[in-house]
Residue frames relative to the residue before (quaternion, step in Angstrom):
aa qw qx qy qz dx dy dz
X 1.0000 0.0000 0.0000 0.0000 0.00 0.00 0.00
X 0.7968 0.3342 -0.3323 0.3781 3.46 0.74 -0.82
X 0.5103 0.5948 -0.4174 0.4600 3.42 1.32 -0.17
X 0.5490 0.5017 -0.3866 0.5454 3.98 0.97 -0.32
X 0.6292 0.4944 -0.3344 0.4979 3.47 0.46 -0.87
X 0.7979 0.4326 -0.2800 0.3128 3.40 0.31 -0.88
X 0.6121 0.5163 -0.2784 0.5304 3.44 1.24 -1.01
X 0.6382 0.4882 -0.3581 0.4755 3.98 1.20 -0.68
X 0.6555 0.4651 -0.3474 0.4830 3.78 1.15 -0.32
X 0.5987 0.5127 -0.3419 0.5116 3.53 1.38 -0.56
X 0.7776 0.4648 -0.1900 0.3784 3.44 0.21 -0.48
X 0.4704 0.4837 -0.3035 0.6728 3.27 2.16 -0.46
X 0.7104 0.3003 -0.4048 0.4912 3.82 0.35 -0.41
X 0.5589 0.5368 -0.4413 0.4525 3.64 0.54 -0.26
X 0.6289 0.3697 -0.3407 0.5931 3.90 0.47 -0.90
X 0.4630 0.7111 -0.3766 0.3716 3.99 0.12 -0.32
X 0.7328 0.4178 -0.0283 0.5363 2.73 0.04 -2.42
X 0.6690 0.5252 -0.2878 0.4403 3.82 0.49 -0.80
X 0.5678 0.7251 -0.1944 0.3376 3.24 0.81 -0.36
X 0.6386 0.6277 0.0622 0.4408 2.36 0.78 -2.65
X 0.7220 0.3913 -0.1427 0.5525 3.50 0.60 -1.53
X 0.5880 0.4769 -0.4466 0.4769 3.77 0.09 -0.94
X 0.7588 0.3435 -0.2969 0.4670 4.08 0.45 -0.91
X 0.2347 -0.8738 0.4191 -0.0762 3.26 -0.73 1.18
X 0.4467 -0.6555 0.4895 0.3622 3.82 -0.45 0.44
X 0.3196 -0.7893 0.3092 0.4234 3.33 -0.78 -0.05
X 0.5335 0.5912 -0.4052 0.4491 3.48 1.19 0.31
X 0.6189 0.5115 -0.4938 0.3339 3.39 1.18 -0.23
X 0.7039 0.1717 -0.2091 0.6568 4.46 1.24 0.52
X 0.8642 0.0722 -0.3989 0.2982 3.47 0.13 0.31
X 0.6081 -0.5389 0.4733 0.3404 4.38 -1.22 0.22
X 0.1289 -0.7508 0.6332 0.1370 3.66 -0.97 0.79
X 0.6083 0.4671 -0.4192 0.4858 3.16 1.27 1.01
X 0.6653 0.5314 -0.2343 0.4691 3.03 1.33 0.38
X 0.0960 -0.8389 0.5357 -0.0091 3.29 1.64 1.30
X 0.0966 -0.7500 0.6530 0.0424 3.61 -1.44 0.56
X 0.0751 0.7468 -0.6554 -0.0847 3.90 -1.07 0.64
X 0.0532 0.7868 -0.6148 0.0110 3.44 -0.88 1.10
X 0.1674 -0.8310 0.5251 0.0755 2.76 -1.59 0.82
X 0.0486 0.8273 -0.4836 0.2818 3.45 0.52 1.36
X 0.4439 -0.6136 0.6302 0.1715 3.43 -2.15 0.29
X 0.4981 -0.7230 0.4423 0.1830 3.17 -0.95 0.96
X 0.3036 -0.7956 0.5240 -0.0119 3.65 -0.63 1.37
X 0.8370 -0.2072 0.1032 0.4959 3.30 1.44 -0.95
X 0.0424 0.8171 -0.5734 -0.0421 3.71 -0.05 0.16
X 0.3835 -0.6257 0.6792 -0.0063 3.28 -1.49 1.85
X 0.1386 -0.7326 0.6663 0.0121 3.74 -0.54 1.73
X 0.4339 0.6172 -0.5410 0.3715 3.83 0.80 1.21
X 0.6806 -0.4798 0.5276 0.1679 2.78 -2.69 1.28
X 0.5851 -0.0818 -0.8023 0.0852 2.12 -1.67 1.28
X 0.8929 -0.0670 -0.0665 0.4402 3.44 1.43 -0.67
X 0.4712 -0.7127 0.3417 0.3916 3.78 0.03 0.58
X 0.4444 -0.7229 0.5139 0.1259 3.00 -1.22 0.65
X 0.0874 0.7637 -0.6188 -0.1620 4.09 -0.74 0.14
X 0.3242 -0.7928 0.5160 0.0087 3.32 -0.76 1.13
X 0.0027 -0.7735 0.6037 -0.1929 4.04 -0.26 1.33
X 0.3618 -0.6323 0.6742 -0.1211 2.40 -1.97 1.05
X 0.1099 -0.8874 0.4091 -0.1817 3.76 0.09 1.94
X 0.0939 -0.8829 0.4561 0.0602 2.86 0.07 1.50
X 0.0098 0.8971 -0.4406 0.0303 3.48 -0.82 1.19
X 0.6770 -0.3637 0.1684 0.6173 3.90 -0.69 0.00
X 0.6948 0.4623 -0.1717 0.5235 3.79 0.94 -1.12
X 0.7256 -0.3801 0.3331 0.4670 3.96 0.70 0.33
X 0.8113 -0.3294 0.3450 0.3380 3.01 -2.20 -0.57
X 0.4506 0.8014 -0.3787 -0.1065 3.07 -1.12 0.44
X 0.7072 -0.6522 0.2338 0.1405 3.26 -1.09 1.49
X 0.0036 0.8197 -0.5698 0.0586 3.40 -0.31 1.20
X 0.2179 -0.6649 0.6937 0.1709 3.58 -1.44 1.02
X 0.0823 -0.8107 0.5680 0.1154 3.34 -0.99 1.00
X 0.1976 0.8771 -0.3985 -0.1811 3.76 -0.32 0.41
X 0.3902 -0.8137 0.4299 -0.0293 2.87 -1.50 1.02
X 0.7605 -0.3053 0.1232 0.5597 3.89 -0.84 0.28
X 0.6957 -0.3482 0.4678 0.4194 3.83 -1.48 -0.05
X 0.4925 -0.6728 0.4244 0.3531 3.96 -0.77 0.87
X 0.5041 0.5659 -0.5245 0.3880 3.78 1.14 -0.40
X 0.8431 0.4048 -0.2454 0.2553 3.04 0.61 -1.80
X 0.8519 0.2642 -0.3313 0.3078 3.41 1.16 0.10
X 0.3027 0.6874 -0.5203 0.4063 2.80 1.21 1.64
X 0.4952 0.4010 -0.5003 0.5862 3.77 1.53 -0.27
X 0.4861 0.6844 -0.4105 0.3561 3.41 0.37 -0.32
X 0.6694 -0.5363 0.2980 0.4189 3.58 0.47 -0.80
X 0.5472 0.5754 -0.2488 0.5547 3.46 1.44 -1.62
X 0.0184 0.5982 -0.7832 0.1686 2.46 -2.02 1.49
X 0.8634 -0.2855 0.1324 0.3943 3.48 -1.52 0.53
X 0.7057 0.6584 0.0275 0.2601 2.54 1.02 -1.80
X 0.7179 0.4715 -0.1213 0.4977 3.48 1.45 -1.37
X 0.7540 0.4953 -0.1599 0.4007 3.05 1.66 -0.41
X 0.4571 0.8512 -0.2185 0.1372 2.84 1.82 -0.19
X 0.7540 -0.4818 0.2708 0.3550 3.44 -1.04 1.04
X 0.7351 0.3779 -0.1741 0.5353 3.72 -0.36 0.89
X 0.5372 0.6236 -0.4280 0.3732 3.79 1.36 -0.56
X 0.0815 -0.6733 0.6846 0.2670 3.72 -1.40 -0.50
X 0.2600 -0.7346 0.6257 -0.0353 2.84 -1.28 1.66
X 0.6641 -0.5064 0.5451 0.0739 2.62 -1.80 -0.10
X 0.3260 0.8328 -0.4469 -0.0228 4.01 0.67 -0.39
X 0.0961 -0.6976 0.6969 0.1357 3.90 -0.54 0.80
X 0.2829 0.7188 -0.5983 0.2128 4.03 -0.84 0.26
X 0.4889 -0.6750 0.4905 0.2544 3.05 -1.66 0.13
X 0.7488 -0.4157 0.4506 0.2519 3.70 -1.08 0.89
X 0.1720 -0.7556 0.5928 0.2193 3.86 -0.59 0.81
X 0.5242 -0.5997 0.4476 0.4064 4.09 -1.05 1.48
X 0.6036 0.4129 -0.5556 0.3956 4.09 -0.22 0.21
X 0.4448 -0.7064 0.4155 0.3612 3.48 0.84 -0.83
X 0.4093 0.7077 -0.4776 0.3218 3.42 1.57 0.17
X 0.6768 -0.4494 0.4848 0.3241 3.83 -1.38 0.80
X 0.5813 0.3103 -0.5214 0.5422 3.75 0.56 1.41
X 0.0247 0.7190 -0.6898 0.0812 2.75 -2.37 1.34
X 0.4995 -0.6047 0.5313 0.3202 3.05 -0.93 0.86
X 0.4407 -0.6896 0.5699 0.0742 3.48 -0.71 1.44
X 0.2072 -0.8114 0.5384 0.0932 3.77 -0.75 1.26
X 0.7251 -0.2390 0.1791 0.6205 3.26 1.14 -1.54
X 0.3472 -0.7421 0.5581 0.1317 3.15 -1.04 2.05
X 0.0042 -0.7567 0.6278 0.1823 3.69 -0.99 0.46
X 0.3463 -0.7846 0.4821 0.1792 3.69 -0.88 0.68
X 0.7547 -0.4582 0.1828 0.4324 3.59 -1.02 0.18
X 0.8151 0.2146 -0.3105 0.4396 3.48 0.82 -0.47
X 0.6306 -0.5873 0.2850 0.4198 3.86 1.04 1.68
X 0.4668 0.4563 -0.6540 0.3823 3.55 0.37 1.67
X 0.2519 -0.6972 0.6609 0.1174 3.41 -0.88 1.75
X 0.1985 -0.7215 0.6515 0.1249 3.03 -1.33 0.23
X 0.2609 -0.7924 0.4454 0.3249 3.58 -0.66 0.11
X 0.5904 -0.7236 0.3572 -0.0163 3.43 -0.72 1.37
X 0.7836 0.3772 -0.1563 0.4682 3.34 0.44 -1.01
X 0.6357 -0.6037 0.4418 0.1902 3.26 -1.60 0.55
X 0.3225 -0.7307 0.4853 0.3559 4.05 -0.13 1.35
X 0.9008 0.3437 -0.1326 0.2297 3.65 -1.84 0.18
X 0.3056 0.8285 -0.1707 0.4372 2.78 2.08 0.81
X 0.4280 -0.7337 0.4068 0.3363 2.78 1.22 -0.78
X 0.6234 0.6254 -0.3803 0.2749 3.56 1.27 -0.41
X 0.6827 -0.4811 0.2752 0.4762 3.81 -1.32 0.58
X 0.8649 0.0602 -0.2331 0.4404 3.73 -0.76 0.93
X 0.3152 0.7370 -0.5882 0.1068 3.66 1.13 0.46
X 0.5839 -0.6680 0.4201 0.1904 3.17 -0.96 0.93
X 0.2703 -0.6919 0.5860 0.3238 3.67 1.53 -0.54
X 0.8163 -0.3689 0.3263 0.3017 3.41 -2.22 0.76
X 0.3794 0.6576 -0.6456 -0.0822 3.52 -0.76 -0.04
C-alpha cells in the first residue's frame, strides 16, 4: 500500500512540474525590443493548451516567409471574441507582437487585426509582456 501511494505522489509531482514549465514568462523567449508588425495569411492555426498557435505566411522583398505566432490559451481567446471562423485559413491579418530573443521567425502575437479592422487582443494575461493588461 505504501509503495502505491508513493509512486501515485511521484508521478502527481512529475505531471505538476510538467506543467509548470510548459507555461512560460514572456521574457524568458521573446525581446520587448524587438517590436514586430506582420502582415501575412493564415496557413494554419493550432487551437492547443498551454497556448495556440497562428501560423503566417510574409510576403517580402526576399520571398516567403513563415511565422509562428503565439498567443493566449484557446479558452481565453475565445471569451475574447475568436472563433474558428475569424481565423480561417486563407485570411490576411494583421499581427503586432514581439520578436522571439534567438531571432527565429516566432512571436508572441499581441494584437491580431482582421480584414474588416476587428483587432483582437492576442496575447496571454500575467506574462509579463509590454502592455499586458493583467487578469480581469
Amino acid at each position: 500500500m505504501r509503495k502505491t501511494v508513493f509512486i501515485l505522489a511521484v508521478a502527481t509531482l512529475l505531471a505538476v512540474s510538467a506543467q509548470a514549465l510548459a507555461h512560460h514568462a514572456f521574457s524568458a523567449e521573446f525581446d520587448a525590443n524587438k517590436p514586430v508588425k506582420l502582415r501575412g495569411t493564415i496557413t494554419k492555426m493550432d487551437w492547443i493548451n498551454p497556448h495556440a498557435w497562428l501560423h503566417i505566411e510574409v510576403k517580402g522583398a526576399s520571398g516567403v516567409a513563415k511565422w509562428e505566432i503565439e498567443l493566449g490559451p484557446p479558452n481565453a481567446l475565445i471569451k475574447r471574441g475568436w472563433t474558428k471562423t475569424s481565423v480561417a485559413i486563407g485570411t490576411e491579418v494583421l499581427v503586432d507582437g514581439y520578436q522571439a530573443k534567438d531571432g527565429a521567425l516566432r512571436a508572441n502575437g499581441r494584437d491580431v487585426m482582421l480584414p474588416d479592422g476587428r483587432k483582437f487582443f492576442a496575447g496571454d494575461v500575467g506574462t509579463g509582456a509590454p502592455g499586458d493588461p493583467g487578469e480581469k
